[in-house]
LOVEXTI-309937 format. One record per atom (N, C-alpha, C): residue number from 1; x, y, z. Coordinates in Angstrom, 3 decimals, decimal comma. Layout:
# residues N
[NUM [X Y Z]]
...
# end
This chain:
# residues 112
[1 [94,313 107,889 100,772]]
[1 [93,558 106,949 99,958]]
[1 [93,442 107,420 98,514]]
[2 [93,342 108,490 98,167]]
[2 [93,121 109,386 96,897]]
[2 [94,559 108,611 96,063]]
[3 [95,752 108,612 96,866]]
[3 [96,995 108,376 96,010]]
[3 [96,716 107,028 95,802]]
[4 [96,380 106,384 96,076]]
[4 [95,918 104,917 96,000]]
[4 [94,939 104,774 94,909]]
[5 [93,651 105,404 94,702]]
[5 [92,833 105,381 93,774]]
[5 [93,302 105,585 92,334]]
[6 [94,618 106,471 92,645]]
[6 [95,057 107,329 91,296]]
[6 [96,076 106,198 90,814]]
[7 [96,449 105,489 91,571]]
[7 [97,855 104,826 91,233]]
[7 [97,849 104,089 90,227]]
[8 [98,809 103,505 89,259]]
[8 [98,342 102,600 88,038]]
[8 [98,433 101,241 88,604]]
[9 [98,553 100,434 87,396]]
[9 [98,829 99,178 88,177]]
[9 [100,074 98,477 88,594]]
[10 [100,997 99,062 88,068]]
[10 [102,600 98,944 88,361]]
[10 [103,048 99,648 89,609]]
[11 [102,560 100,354 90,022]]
[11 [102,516 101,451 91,465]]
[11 [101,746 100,335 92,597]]
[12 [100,699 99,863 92,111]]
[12 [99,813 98,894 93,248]]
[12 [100,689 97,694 93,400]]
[13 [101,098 97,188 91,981]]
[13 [101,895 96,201 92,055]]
[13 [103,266 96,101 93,471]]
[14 [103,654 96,737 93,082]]
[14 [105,040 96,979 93,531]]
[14 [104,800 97,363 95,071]]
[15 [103,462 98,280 95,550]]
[15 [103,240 98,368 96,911]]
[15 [102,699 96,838 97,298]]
[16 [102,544 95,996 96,860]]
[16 [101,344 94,992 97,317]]
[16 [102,722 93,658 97,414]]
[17 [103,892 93,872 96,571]]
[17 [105,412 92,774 97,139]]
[17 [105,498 93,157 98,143]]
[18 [105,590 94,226 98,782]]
[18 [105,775 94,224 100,265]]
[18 [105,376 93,630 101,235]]
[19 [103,664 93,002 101,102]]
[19 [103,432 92,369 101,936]]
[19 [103,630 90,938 102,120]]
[20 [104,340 90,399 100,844]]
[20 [105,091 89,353 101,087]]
[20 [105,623 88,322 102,545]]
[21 [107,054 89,532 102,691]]
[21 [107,626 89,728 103,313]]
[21 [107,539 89,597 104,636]]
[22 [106,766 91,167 104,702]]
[22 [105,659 91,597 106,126]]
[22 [105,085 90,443 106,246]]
[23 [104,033 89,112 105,593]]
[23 [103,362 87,947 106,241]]
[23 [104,600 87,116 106,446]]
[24 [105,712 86,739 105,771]]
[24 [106,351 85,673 106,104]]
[24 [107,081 86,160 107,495]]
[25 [107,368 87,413 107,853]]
[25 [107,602 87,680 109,079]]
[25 [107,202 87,726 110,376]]
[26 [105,969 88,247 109,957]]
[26 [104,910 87,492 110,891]]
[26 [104,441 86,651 111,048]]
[27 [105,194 85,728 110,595]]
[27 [104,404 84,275 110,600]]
[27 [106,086 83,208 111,107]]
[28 [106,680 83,884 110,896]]
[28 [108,367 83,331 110,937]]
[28 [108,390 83,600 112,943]]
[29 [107,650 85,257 113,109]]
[29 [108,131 85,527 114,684]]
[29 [106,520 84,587 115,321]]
[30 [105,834 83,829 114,749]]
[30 [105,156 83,106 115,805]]
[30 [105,432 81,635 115,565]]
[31 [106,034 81,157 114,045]]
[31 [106,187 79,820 114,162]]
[31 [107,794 79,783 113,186]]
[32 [109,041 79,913 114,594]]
[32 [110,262 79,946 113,674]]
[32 [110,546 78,774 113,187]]
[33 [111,181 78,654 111,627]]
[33 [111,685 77,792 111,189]]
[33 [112,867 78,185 110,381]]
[34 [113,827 77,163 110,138]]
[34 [115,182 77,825 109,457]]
[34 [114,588 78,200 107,815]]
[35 [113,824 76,952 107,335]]
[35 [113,175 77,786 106,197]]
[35 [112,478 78,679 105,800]]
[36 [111,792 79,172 106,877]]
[36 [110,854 80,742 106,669]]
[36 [111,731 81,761 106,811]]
[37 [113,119 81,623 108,072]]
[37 [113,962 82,252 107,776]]
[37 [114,414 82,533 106,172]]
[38 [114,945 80,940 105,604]]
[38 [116,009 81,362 104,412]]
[38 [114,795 82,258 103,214]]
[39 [113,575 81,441 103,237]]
[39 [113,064 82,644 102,404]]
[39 [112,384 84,154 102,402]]
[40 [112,878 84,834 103,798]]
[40 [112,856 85,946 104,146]]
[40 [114,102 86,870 103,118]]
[41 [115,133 86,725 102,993]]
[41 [116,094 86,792 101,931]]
[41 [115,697 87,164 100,695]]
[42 [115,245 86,136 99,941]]
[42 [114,551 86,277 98,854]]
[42 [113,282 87,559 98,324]]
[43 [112,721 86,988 99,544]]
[43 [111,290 87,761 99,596]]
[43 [111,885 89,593 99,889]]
[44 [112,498 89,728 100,646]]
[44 [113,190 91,082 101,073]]
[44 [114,036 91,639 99,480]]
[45 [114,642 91,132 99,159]]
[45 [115,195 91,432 97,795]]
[45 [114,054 91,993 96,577]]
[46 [113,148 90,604 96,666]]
[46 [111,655 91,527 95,858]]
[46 [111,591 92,801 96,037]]
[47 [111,000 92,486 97,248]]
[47 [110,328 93,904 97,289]]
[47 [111,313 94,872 97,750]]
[48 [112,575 95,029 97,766]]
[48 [113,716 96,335 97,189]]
[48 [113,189 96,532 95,730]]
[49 [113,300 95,676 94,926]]
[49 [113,916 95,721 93,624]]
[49 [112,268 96,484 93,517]]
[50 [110,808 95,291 93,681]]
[50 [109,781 96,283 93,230]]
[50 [109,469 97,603 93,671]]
[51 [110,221 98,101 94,685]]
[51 [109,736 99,608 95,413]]
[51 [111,046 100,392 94,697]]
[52 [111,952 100,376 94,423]]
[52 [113,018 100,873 92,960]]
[52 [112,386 101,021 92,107]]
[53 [111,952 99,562 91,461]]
[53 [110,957 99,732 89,752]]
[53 [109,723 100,656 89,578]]
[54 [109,022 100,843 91,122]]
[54 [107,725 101,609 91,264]]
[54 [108,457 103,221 91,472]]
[55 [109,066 103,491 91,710]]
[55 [109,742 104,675 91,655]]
[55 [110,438 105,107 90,419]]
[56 [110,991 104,254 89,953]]
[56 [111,504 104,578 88,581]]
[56 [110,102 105,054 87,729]]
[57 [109,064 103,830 87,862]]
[57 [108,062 104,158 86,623]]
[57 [107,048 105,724 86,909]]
[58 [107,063 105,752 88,353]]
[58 [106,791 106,734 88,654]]
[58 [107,571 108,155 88,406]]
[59 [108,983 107,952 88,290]]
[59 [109,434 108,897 87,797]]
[59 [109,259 109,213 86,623]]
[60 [109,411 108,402 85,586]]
[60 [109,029 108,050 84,093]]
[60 [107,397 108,539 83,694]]
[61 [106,762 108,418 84,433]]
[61 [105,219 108,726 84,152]]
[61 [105,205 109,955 85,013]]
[62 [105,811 110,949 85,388]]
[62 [105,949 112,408 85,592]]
[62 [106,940 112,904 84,561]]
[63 [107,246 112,631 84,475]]
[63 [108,481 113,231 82,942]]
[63 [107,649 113,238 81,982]]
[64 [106,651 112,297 81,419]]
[64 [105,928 112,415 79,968]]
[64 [105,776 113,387 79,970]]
[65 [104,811 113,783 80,234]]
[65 [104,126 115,775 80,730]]
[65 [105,075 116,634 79,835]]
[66 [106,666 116,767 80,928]]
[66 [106,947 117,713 80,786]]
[66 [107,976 117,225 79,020]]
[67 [108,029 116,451 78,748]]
[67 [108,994 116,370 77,844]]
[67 [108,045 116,420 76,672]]
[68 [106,720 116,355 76,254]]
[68 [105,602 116,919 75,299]]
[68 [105,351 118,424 75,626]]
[69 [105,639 118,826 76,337]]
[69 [105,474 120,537 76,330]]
[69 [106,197 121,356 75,916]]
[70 [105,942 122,212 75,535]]
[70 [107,053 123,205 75,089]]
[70 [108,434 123,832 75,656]]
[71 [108,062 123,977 76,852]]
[71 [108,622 125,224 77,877]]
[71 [108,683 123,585 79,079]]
[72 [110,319 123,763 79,721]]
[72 [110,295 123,114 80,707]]
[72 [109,915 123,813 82,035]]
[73 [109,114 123,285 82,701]]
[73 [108,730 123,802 84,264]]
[73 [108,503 122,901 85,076]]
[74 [108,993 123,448 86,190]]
[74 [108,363 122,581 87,468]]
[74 [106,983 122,692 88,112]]
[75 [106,187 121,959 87,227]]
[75 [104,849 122,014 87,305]]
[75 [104,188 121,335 88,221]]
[76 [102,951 121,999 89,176]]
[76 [102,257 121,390 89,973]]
[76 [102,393 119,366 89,802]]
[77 [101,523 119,382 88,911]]
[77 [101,485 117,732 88,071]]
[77 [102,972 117,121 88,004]]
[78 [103,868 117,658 88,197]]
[78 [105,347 116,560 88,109]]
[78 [106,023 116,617 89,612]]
[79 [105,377 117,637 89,867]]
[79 [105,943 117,181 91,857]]
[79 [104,641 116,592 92,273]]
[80 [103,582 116,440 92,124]]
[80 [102,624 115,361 92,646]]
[80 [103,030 113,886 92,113]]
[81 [103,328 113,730 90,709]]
[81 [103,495 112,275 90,342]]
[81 [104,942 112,042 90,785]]
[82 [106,320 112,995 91,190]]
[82 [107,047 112,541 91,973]]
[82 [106,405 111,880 93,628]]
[83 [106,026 112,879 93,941]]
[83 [105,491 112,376 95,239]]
[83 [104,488 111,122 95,319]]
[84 [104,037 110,932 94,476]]
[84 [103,105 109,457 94,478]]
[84 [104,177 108,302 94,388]]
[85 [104,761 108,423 93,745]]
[85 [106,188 107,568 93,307]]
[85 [106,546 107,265 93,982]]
[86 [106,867 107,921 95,182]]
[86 [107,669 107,981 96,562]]
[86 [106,982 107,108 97,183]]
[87 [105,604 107,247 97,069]]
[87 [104,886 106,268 98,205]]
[87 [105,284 104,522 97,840]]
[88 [105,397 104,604 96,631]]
[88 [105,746 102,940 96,500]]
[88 [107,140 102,614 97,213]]
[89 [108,267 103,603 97,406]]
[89 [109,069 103,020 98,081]]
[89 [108,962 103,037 99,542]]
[90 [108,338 104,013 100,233]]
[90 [108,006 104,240 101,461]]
[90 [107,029 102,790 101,736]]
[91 [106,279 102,592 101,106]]
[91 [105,120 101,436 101,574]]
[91 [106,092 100,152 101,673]]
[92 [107,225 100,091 100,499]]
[92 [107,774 98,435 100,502]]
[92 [108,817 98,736 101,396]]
[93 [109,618 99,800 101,952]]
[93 [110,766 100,244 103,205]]
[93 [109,449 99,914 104,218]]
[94 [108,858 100,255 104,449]]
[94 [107,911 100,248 105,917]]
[94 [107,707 98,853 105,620]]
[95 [107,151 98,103 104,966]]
[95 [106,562 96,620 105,433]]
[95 [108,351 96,049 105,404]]
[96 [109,174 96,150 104,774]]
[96 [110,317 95,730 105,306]]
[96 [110,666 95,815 106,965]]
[97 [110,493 96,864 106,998]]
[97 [111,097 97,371 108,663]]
[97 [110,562 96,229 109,331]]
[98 [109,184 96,578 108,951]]
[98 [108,256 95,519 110,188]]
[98 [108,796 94,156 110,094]]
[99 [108,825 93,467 108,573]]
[99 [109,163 92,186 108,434]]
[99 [110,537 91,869 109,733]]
[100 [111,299 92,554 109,079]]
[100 [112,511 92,273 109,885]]
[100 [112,732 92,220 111,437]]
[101 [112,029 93,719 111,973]]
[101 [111,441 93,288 113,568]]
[101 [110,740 92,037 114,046]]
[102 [109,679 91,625 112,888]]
[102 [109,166 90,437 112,893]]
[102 [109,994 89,149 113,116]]
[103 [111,256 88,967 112,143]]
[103 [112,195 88,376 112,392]]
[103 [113,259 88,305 113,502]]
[104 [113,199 89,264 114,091]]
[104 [114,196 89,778 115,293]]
[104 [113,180 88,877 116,589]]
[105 [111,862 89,258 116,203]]
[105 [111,426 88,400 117,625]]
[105 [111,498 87,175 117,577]]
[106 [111,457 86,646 116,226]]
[106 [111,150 84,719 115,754]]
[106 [112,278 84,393 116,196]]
[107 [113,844 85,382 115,996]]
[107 [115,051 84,734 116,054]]
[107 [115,059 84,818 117,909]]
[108 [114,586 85,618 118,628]]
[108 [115,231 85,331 119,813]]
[108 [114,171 84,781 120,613]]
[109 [112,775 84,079 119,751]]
[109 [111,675 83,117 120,091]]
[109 [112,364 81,545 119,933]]
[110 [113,229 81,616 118,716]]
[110 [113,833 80,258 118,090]]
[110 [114,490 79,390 119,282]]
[111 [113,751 78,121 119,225]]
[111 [115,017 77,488 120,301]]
[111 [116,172 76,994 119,610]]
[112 [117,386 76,720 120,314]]
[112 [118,432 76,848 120,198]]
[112 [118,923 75,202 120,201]]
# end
C-alpha cells in the first residue's frame, strides 16, 4: 500500500487502464456478446501501451536523481523508483491475465 501512496499520478493512471479490461471481461464471461468481445482488443492494447508509458515514466523519474548528482551510483532511491515502476506493469499484465481467462470462459459459455 505504501507504493501506492507514493505513486504520482501517471503511475495510478496507468495502473487504474487495467481495470478496463479486467471489467469488460468479466462482464463478457457472464453476458457473451460478439461486441464485448471486439472491444476487448482495444481495451487490451490500452492498457499494454499504459503499463509501458508507466514504466517508462517511472524509469525517467529515477534517473532525475542520479543525473543532478555528481558521482554516478546505484543508489538506494533509483532501485526503489525502478521497482515502483515495475508495479505499473505487473498490475496492467495481471488484470490482463485475468481479463483474458475471463474471456476464455465467455467464449466457451457463448452459444454457437
Amino acid at each position: 500500500m505504501e507504493t501506492l501512496a507514493n505513486a504520482g499520478i501517471m503511475a495510478l493512471a496507468s495502473m487504474f487502464v487495467g481495470i478496463l479490461p479486467l471489467t469488460m471481461g468479466i462482464v463478457y464471461a457472464i453476458w457473451p456478446t460478439e461486441q464485448r468481445l471486439t472491444l476487448m482488443r482495444p481495451l487490451s492494447l490500452a492498457t499494454v501501451f499504459a503499463s509501458v508509458a508507466g514504466v517508462a515514466i517511472g524509469f525517467i523519474n529515477s534517473l532525475v536523481p542520479i543525473a543532478r548528482g555528481e558521482t554516478v551510483t546505484l543508489s538506494p532511491v533509483f532501485v526503489t523508483g525502478v521497482a515502483e515502476s515495475l508495479v505499473t506493469l505487473l498490475t496492467g499484465f495481471g488484470c490482463l491475465t485475468i481479463a483474458w481467462l475471463c474471456v476464455t470462459i465467455g467464449l466457451w459459455r457463448r452459444p454457437v
